[in-house]
N, C-alpha and C positions, 0 to 999 in steps of 0.2 A: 514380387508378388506371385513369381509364379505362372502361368499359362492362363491364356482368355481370350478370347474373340470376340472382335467386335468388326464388321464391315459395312460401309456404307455403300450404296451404288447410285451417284447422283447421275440424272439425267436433265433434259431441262426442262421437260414436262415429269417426273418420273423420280420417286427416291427408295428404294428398296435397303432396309438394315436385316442385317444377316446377323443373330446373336450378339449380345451386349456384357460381354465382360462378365466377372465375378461379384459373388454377394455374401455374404457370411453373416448368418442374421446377429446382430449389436455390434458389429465390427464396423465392414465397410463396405461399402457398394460401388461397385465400378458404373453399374448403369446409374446410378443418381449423381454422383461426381465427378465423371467425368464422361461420358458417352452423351448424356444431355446436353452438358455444357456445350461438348464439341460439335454436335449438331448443332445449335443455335448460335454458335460462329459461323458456322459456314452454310446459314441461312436457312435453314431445313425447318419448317415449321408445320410440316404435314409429312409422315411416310404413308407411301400408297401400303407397301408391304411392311410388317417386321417379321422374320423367318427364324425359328430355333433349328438347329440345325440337329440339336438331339439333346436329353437333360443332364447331360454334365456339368454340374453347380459355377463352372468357367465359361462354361456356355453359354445357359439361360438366366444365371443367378440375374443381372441386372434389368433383364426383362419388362418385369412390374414396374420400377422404376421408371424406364421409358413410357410404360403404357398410362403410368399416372398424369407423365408429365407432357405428354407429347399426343396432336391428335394421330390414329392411327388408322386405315383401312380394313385392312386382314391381318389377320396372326395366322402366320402357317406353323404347323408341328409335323413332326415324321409320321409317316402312318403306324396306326396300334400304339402312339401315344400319350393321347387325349385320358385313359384309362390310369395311367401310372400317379402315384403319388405326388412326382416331383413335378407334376403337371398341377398338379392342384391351387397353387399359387398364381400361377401364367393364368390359369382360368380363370380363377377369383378377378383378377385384376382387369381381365377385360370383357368379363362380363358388366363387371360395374364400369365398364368406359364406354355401353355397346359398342365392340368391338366382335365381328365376326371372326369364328376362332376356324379354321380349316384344314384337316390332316390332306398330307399330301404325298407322291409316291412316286415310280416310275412309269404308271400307267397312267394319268393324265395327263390330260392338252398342257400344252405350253398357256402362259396365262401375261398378260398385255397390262402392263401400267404406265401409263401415258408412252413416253421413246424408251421403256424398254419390257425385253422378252423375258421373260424367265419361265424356262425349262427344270420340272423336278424330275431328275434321271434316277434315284433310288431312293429310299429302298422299294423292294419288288412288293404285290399283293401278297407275296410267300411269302416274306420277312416280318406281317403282322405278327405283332406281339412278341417278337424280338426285344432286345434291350443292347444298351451300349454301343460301344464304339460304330461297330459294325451295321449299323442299322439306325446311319446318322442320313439325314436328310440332304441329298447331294443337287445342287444347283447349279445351273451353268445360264448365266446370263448376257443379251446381247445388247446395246446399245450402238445404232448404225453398223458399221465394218466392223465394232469390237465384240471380245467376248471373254468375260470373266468366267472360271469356274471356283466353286467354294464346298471340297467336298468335306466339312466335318471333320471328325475325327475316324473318319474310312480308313481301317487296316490292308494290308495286303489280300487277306480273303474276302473280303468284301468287292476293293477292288479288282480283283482276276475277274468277278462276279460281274460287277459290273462290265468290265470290258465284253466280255460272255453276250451284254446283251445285244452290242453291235451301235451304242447310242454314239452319237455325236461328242466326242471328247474334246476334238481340239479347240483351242483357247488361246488370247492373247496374253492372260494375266492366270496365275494361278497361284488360292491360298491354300498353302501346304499343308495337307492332310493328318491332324496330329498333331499338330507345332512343328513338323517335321520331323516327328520319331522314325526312330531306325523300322519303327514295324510298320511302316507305310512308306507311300513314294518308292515302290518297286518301280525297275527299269521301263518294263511293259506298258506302264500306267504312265509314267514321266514321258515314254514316246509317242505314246498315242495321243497327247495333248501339248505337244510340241511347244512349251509356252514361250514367252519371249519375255516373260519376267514373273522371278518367285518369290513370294512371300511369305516368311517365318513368325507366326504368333508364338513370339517363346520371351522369358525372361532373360536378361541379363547374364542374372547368375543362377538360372535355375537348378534347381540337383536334378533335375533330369535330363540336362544336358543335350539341351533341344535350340537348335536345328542339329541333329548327328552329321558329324560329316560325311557320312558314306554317302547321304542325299545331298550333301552339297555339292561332293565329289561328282556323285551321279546326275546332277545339273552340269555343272561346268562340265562335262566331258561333252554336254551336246549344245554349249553355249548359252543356256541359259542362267542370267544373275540370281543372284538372292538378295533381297533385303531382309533383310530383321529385324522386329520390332522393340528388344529387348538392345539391341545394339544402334538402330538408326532413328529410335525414336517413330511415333504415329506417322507411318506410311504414305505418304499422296499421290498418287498416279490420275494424269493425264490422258483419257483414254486414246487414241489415234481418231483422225476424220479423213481416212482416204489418203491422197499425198499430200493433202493443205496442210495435215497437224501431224508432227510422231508423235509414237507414243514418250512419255517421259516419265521421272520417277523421281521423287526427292523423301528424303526425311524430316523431322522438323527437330530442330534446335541442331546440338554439335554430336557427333559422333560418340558414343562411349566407348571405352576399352570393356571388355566382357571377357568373361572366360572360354578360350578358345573351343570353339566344337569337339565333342568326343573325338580321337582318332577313327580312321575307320577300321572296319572289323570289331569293335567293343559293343556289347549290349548297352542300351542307352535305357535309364534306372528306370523304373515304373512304364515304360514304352510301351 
């Protein structure tokens, strides 16, 4: 199917969704068949937040879906866009749910739903009316001693940019920027958020050959895993609580054979 995101951040007061999969209007919808479903396995019957992290139809396509089906808090968007077409649906849908809809950026306050934090570190007030990759809504969220980051599909120029600003990067868990395209997760960026476990939104067998291995290469050389979504199955991580709990990480069902990562040094197809 291809690339999509979808992240959940449960806490025990607190449930934060970050982007829901893809949509293809009369085809299939990732947020109505499976993003809902798997929320109400795993008990989620209210999110304080659901966050677009920017409108790439693998992004936000399942959105509505969720906002139909699930009650919701806030809908955050990236700043400058509320205005875009591909927003016009997200809005539809939760206006008729009232649901307060919020652009957000790297210049406001960190924002509190029950145990947890979330921090939006970009785009800047200067990146209004931007479009694309670059100007995806980046989040870094903390529950007690942990902290997830989820920057979008943030390229390398985006992130040099970000680092630029001096924010707080390091992270215990980190969803790889792009599905892990080779035009993201530069070294800079992968060191200054030091994480201790990485995560790949990529297909199987996607033709875009995502997660690249230059970024895999480029984790393992400073000890940090990958999982992959496309190879380990829907993700579960256990966040840490101090020395009482590690952190931990599993897949769900059996492992897949998939087509090995790009080699490195290849451009990776549409990246």
């Amino acid at each position: 199917m291809g690339q999509g995101d979808a992240t959940l951040v449960q806490g025990r007061q607190g449930a934060v969704l970050v982007d829901a999969g893809r949509a293809l209007p009369g085809r299939f919808d990732l947020g109505r068949s499976v993003v809902v479903p798997a929320l109400r396995a795993l008990g989620v019957s209210h999110l304080d937040l659901l966050a677009v992290s920017h409108l790439d139809v693998d992004h936000r396509g399942g959105v509505p879906a969720v906002l139909r089906a699930m009650s919701v808090g806030e809908l955050w968007l990236p700043r400058g866009s509320r205005d875009k077409l591909a927003a016009a649906e997200l809005l539809e849908a939760a206006r008729r749910r009232g649901v307060r809809v919020v652009e957000r950026g790297a210049e406001d306050a960190p924002a509190r739903f029950g145990d947890l934090w979330v921090e939006s570190l970009w785009p800047p007030e200067s990146a209004r009316g931007a479009s694309g990759n670059n100007a995806s809504l980046v989040l870094r969220i903390r529950l007690a001693d942990s902290v997830v980051l989820l920057p979008g599909d943030l390229e390398a120029e985006a992130e040099a940019g970000l680092l630029g600003t001096g924010a707080e990067l390091r992270a215990d868990v980190l969803k790889l920027a792009h599905h892990g395209s080779h035009s993201s997760s530069t070294p800079a960026f992968l060191e200054a958020v030091g994480a201790r476990v990485a995560v790949a939104s990529a297909g199987c067998f996607s033709r875009f050959g995502m997660p690249h291995q230059d970024v895999v290469e480029r984790l393992r050389s400073q000890g940090t895993p990958v999982w992959w979504t496309g190879r380990d199955g829907a993700i579960r991580i256990r966040l840490a609580n101090g020395s009482a709990r590690p952190l931990s990480v599993w897949g769900t069902g059996s492992r897949r054979r998939c087509r090995p990562p790009r080699p490195p040094g290849s451009p990776a197809e549409g990246a």
